[in-house]
C-alpha positions as CSV (number, residue, x, y, z in Angstrom):
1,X,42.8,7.6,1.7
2,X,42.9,3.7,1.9
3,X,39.2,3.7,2.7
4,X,38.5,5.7,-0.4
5,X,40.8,3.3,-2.8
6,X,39.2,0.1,-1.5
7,X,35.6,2.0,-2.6
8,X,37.2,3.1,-5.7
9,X,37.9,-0.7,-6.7
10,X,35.0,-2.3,-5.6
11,X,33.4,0.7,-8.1
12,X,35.7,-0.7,-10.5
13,X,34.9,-4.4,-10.1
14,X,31.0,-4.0,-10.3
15,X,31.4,-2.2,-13.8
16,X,33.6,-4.8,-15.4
17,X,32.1,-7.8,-13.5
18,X,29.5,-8.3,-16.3
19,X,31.7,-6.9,-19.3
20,X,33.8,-9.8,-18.5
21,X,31.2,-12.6,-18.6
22,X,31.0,-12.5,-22.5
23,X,34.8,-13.0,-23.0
24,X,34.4,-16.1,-20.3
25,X,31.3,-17.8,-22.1
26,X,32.6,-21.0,-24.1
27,X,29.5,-21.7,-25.9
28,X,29.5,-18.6,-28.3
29,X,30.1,-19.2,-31.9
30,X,30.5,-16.7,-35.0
31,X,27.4,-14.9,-34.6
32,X,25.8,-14.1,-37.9
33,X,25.4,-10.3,-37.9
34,X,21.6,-10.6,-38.6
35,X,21.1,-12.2,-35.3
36,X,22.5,-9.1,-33.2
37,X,20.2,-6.6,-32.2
38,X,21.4,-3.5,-30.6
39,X,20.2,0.3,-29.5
40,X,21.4,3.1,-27.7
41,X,19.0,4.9,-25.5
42,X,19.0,8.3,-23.1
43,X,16.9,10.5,-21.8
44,X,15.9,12.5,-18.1
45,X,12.9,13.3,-15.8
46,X,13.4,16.8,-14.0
47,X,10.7,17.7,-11.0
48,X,10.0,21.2,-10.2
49,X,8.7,22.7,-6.6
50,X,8.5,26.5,-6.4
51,X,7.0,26.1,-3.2
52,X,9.8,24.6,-2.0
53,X,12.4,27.5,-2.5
54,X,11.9,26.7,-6.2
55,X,13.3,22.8,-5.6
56,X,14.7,21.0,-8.9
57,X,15.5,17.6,-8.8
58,X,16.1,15.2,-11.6
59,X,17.8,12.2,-12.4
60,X,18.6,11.2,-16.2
61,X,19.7,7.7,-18.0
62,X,21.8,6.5,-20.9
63,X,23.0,3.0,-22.2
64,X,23.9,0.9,-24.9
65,X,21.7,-2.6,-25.3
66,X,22.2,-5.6,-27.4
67,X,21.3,-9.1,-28.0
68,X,22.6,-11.9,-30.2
69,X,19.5,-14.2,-30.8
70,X,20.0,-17.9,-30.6
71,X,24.1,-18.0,-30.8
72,X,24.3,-19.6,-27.1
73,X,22.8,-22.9,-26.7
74,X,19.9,-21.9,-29.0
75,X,19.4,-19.2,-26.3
76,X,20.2,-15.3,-26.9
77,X,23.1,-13.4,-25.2
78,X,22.5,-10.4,-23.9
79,X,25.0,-6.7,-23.2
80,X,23.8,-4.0,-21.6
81,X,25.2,-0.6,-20.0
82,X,22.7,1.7,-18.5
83,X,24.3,5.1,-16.4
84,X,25.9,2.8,-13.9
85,X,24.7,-0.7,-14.0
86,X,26.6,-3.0,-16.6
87,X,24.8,-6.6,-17.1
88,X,25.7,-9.6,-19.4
89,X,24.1,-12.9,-19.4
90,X,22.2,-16.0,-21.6
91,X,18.9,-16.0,-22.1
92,X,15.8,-18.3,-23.2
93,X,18.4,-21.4,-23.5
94,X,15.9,-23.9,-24.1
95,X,16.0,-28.0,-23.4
96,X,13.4,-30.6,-22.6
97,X,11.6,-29.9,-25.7
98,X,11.4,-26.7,-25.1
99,X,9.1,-27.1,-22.2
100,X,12.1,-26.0,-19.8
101,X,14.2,-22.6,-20.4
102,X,17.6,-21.5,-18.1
103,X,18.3,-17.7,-18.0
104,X,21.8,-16.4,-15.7
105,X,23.6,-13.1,-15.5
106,X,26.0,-11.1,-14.2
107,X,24.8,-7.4,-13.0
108,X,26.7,-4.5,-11.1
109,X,25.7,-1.4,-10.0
110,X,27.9,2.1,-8.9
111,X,27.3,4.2,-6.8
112,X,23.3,5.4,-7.5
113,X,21.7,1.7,-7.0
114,X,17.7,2.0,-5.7
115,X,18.5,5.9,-5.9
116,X,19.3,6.0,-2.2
117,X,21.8,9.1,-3.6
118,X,18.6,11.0,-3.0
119,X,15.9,10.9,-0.2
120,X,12.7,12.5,-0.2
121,X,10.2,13.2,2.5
122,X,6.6,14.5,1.8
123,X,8.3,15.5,-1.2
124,X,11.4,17.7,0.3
125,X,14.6,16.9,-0.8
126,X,17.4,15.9,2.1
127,X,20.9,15.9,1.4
128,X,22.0,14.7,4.4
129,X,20.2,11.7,4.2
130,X,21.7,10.8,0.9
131,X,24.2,7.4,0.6
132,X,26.3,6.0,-1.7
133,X,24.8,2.3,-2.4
134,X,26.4,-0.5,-4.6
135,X,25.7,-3.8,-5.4
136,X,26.9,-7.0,-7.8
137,X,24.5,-9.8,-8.5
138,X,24.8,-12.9,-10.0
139,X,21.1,-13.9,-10.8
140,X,19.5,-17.7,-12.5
141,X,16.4,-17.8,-13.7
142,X,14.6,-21.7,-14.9
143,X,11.3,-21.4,-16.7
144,X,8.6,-24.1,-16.9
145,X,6.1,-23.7,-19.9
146,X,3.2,-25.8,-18.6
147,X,0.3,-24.6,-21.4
148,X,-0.5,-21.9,-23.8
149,X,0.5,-18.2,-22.4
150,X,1.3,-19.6,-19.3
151,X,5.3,-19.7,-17.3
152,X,6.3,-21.1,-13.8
153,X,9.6,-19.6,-12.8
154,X,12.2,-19.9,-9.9
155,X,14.4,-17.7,-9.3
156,X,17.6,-17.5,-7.3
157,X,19.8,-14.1,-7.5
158,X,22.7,-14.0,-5.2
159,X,23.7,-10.0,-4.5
160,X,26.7,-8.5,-2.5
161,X,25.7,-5.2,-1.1
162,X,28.0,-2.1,0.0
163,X,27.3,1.7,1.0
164,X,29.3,5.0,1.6
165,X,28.4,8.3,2.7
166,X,28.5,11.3,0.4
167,X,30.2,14.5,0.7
168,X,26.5,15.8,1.8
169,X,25.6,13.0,4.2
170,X,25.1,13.7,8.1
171,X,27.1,11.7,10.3
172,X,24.1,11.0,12.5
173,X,22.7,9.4,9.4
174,X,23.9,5.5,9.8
175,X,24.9,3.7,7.1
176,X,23.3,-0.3,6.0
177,X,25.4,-2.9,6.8
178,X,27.0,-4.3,4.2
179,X,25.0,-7.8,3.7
180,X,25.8,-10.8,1.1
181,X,21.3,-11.5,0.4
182,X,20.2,-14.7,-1.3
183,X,16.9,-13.5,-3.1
184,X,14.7,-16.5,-3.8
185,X,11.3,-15.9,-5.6
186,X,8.5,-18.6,-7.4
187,X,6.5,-16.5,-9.8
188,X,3.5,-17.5,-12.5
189,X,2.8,-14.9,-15.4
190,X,0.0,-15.0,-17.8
191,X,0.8,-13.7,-21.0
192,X,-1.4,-13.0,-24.2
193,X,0.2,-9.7,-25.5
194,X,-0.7,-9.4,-29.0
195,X,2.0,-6.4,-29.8
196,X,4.2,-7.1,-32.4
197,X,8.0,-8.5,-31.1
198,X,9.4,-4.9,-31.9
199,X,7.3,-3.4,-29.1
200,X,9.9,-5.0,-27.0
201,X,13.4,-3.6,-28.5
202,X,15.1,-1.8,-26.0
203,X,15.4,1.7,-27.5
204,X,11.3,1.9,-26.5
205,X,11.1,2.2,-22.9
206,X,7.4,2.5,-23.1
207,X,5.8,-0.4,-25.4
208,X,2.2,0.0,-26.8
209,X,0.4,-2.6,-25.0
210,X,-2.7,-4.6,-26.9
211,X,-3.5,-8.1,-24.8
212,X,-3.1,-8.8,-21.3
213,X,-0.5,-9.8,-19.3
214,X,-0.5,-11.0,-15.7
215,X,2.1,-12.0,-13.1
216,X,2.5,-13.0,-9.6
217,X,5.1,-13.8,-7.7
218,X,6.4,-14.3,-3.9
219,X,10.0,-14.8,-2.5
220,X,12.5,-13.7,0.2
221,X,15.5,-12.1,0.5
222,X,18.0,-13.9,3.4
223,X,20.7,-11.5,4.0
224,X,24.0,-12.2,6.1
225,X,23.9,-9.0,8.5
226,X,21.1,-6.9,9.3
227,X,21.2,-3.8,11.4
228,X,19.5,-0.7,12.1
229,X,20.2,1.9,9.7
230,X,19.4,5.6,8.8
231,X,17.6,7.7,11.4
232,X,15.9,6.1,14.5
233,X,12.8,6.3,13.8
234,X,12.3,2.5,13.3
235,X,11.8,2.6,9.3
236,X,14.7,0.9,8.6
237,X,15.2,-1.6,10.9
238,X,15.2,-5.0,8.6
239,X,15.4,-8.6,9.3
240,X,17.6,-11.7,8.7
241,X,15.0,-12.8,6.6
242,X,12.3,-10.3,4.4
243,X,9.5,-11.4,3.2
244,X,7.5,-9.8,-0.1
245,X,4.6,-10.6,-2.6
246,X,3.7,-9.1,-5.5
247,X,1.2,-9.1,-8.1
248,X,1.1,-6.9,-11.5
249,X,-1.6,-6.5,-15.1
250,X,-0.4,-4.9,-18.5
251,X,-3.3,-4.7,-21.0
252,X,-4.5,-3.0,-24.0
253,X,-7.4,-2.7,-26.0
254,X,-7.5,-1.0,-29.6
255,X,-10.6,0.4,-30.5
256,X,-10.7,1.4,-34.1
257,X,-7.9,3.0,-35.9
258,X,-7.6,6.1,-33.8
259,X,-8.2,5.2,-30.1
260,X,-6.0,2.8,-28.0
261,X,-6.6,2.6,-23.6
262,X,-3.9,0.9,-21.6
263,X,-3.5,-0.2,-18.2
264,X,-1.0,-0.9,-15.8
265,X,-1.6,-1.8,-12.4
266,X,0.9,-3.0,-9.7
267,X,0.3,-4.5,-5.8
268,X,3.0,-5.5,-3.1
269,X,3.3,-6.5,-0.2
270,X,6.1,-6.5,2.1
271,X,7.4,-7.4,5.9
272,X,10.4,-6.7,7.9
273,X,12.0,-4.5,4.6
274,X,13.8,-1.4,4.3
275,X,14.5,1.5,2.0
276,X,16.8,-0.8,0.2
277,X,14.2,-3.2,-1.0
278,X,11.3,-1.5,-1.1
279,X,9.6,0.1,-4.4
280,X,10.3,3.0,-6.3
281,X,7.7,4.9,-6.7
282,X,6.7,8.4,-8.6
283,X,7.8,10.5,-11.7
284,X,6.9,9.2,-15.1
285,X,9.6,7.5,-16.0
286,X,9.8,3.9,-17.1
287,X,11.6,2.3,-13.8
288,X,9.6,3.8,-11.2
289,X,6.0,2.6,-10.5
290,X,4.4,6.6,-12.0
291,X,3.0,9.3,-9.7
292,X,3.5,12.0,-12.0
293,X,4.3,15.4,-10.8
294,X,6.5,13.3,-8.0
295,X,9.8,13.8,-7.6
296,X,11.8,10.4,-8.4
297,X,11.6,8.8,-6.1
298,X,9.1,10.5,-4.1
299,X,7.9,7.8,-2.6
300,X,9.7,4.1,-1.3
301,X,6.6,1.5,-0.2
302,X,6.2,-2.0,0.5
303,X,2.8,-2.2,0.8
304,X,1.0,-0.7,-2.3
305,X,-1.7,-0.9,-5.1
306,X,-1.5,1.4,-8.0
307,X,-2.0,1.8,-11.4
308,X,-1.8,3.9,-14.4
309,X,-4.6,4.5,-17.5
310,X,-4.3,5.6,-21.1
311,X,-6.1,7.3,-23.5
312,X,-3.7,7.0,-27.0
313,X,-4.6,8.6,-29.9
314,X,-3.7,9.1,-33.7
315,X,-4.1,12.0,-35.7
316,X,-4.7,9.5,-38.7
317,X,-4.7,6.0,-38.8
318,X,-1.9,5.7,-40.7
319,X,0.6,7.7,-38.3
320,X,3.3,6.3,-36.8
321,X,2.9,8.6,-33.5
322,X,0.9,8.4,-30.8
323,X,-0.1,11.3,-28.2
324,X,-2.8,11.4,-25.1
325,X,-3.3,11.7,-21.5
326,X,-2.6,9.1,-18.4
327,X,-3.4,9.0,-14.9
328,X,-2.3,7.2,-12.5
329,X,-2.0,7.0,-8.3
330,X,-2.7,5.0,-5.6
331,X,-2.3,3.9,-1.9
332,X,0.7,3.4,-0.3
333,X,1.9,2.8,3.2
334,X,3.6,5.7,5.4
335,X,3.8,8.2,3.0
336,X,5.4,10.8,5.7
337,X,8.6,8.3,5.7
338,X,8.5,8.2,9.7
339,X,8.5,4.5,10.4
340,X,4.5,4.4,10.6
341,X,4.5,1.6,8.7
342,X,1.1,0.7,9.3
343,X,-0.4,3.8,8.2
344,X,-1.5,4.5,4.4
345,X,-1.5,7.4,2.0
346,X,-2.6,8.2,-1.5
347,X,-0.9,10.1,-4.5
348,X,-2.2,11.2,-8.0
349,X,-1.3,12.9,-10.9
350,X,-2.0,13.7,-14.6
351,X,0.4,13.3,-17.9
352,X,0.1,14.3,-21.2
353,X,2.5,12.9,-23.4
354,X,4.0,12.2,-27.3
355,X,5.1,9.1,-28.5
356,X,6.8,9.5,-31.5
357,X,8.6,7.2,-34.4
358,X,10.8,8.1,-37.1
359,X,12.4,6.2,-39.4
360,X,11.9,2.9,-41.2
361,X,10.1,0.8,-38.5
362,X,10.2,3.3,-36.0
363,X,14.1,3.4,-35.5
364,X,14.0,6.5,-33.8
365,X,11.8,6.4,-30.8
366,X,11.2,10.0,-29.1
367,X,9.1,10.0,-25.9
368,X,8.1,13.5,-24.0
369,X,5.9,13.6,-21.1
370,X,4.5,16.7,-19.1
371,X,3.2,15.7,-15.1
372,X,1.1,17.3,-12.4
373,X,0.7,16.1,-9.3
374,X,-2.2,16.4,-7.7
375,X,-2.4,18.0,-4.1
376,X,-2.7,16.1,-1.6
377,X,-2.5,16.1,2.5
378,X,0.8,15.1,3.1
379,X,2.8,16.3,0.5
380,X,4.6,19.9,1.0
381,X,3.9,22.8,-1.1
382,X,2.4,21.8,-4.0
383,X,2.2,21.9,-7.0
384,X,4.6,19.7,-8.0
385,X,5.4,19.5,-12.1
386,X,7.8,17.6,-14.0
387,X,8.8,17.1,-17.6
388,X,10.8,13.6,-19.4
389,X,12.4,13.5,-22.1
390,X,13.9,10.3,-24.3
391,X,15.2,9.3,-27.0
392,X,15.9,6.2,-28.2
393,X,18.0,4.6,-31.7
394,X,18.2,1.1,-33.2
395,X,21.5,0.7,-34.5
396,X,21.2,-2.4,-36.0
């Protein structure tokens, strides 16, 4: 009972931690209400195996977002809630001629963090693998705008991790050590995105790319304990110190009134990680890295390239809505989950989707995406299909 009370304030702390932040920050005036932006958002991505004594999995989002531009410091503040992860911060607070920018937050996380709740291997859900995993985070961002499209960051996130089993969990399954992790990172991002600003308001989770946009980054995460973890099959056995680079492209290209192609494309590469750092990967939703037809997550890498292209298309050129077909896959490393890290794998799969706007300005945002995955070696009993659906509302 004591066990489950100290769990059931830590929950507690993580969801007011960032809440609190805005009530603590000095430096906010009298907003003037034009400068607040807000949206609620929702939605849910459902896999379906009926090879798999007809498996349905799913996991589903909702949150409230909003920003009030320029009232700290000439930089915006920012509140979000999304499911279980509550976040307030400043952003874009600009000084040395505006050549310099400092970002900082507050973030927590209940219960679902990294979606360790649910583990999947070769695409077979296993309860008794699933964990409770938590975390808070207090993150700092400085920006360095050296020419035109161009940003130097460095970043330095300090996060407090904790986990628990659930009802389902075996107790041969072992849990992480619960680790304080300083996560430094350097990163340079190209960006010439010629989208209009409202591409970027939160109640679209998938923007309509035209331009390109580049990034790179490399960093570390230092944690204070480290141990063996889950089954012993080596997988997760982390260091002190992890070690990851990354690299990622957004671009699209209009061509004419009707047609518009995007592309997204992602690489990493990790050493010494573990299923709490590594990516999320499969199901068309926007915080995964899309394998349609997967479950989400299917698949947890941290050695990877993939990508995802776009046909969009209007019935007229005049129409607010856009509808077409993506595909995306890609190599990743030990796709059975066994700890044959060494060892890679590739996954595929086909969406066709709407992308719908209502409204004046597009103030309702509806998104529905279909997915099929394609068969492949080491995934069990295909096919695998999957349907998202989201909707998303500017309030103000």
């Amino acid at each position: 009972m004591a066990q489950r009370l100290t769990e059931a304030r830590r929950l507690a702390v993580v969801l007011l931690i960032a809440a609190g932040v805005a009530a603590a920050e000095p430096a906010v005036g009298r907003a003037e209400p034009e400068k607040w932006h807000a949206a609620v958002l929702g939605g849910g991505e459902f896999n379906f195996v009926p090879q798999l004594n007809n498996q349905v999995t799913g996991h589903g989002w909702a949150g409230f977002d909003s920003v009030g531009k320029g009232i700290v410091g000439g930089g915006d503040l920012r509140l979000f809630y999304n499911t279980t992860k509550a976040h307030a911060g400043v952003e874009r607070i600009p000084f040395a001629d505006g050549k310099l920018a400092f970002f900082a937050f507050l973030e927590g996380e209940a219960v679902i963090s990294q979606l360790l709740n649910d583990y999947f291997q070769q695409g077979r859900r296993i309860q008794e693998y699933s964990i409770k995993a938590s975390y808070a985070l207090l993150h700092t961002k400085l920006q360095w705008y050296p020419g035109k499209h161009q940003t130097i960051e460095i970043l330095a996130p300090v996060r407090y991790w904790w986990f628990g089993d659930r009802k389902s969990t075996s107790p041969d399954f072992a849990l992480p050590a619960n680790t304080w992790v300083f996560e430094p990172r350097i990163g340079y991002n190209f960006w010439k995105i010629d989208s209009p600003g409202t591409e970027w308001e939160s109640h679209r989770v998938f923007p309509r790319i035209t331009g390109i946009a580049v990034a790179i980054g490399g960093g570390l995460d230092v944690r204070s304990d480290a141990q063996p973890w889950g089954i012993a099959d080596g997988r997760n056995d982390p260091g002190k110190v992890i070690y990851s680079v990354s690299q990622s492209l957004r671009a699209g290209w209009q061509l004419g009134g009707f047609v518009r192609l995007q592309l997204d494309q992602w690489g990493n590469y990790g050493w010494r990680q573990d299923d709490i750092t590594r990516q999320r990967i499969g199901g068309a939703s926007p915080y995964v890295i899309p394998v349609p037809g997967l479950p989400w997550p299917g698949l947890i890498s941290e050695r990877l390239f993939a990508g995802q292209l776009g046909v969009h298309l209007k019935a007229k050129e005049s129409s607010p809505h856009e509808f077409g077909l993506l595909v995306a896959g890609g190599a990743f490393n030990d796709v059975y989950r066994d700890g044959a890290l060494n060892t890679y794998g590739g996954a595929g799969g086909l969406t066709a989707f709407g992308d719908l706007r209502f409204g004046p300005s597009g103030r309702y945002q509806v998104n529905i995406r279909g997915s099929w995955g394609f068969p492949t070696a080491w995934l069990e009993g295909p096919p695998y299909v999957a349907l998202l659906a989201a909707l998303g509302v500017r309030i103000f």
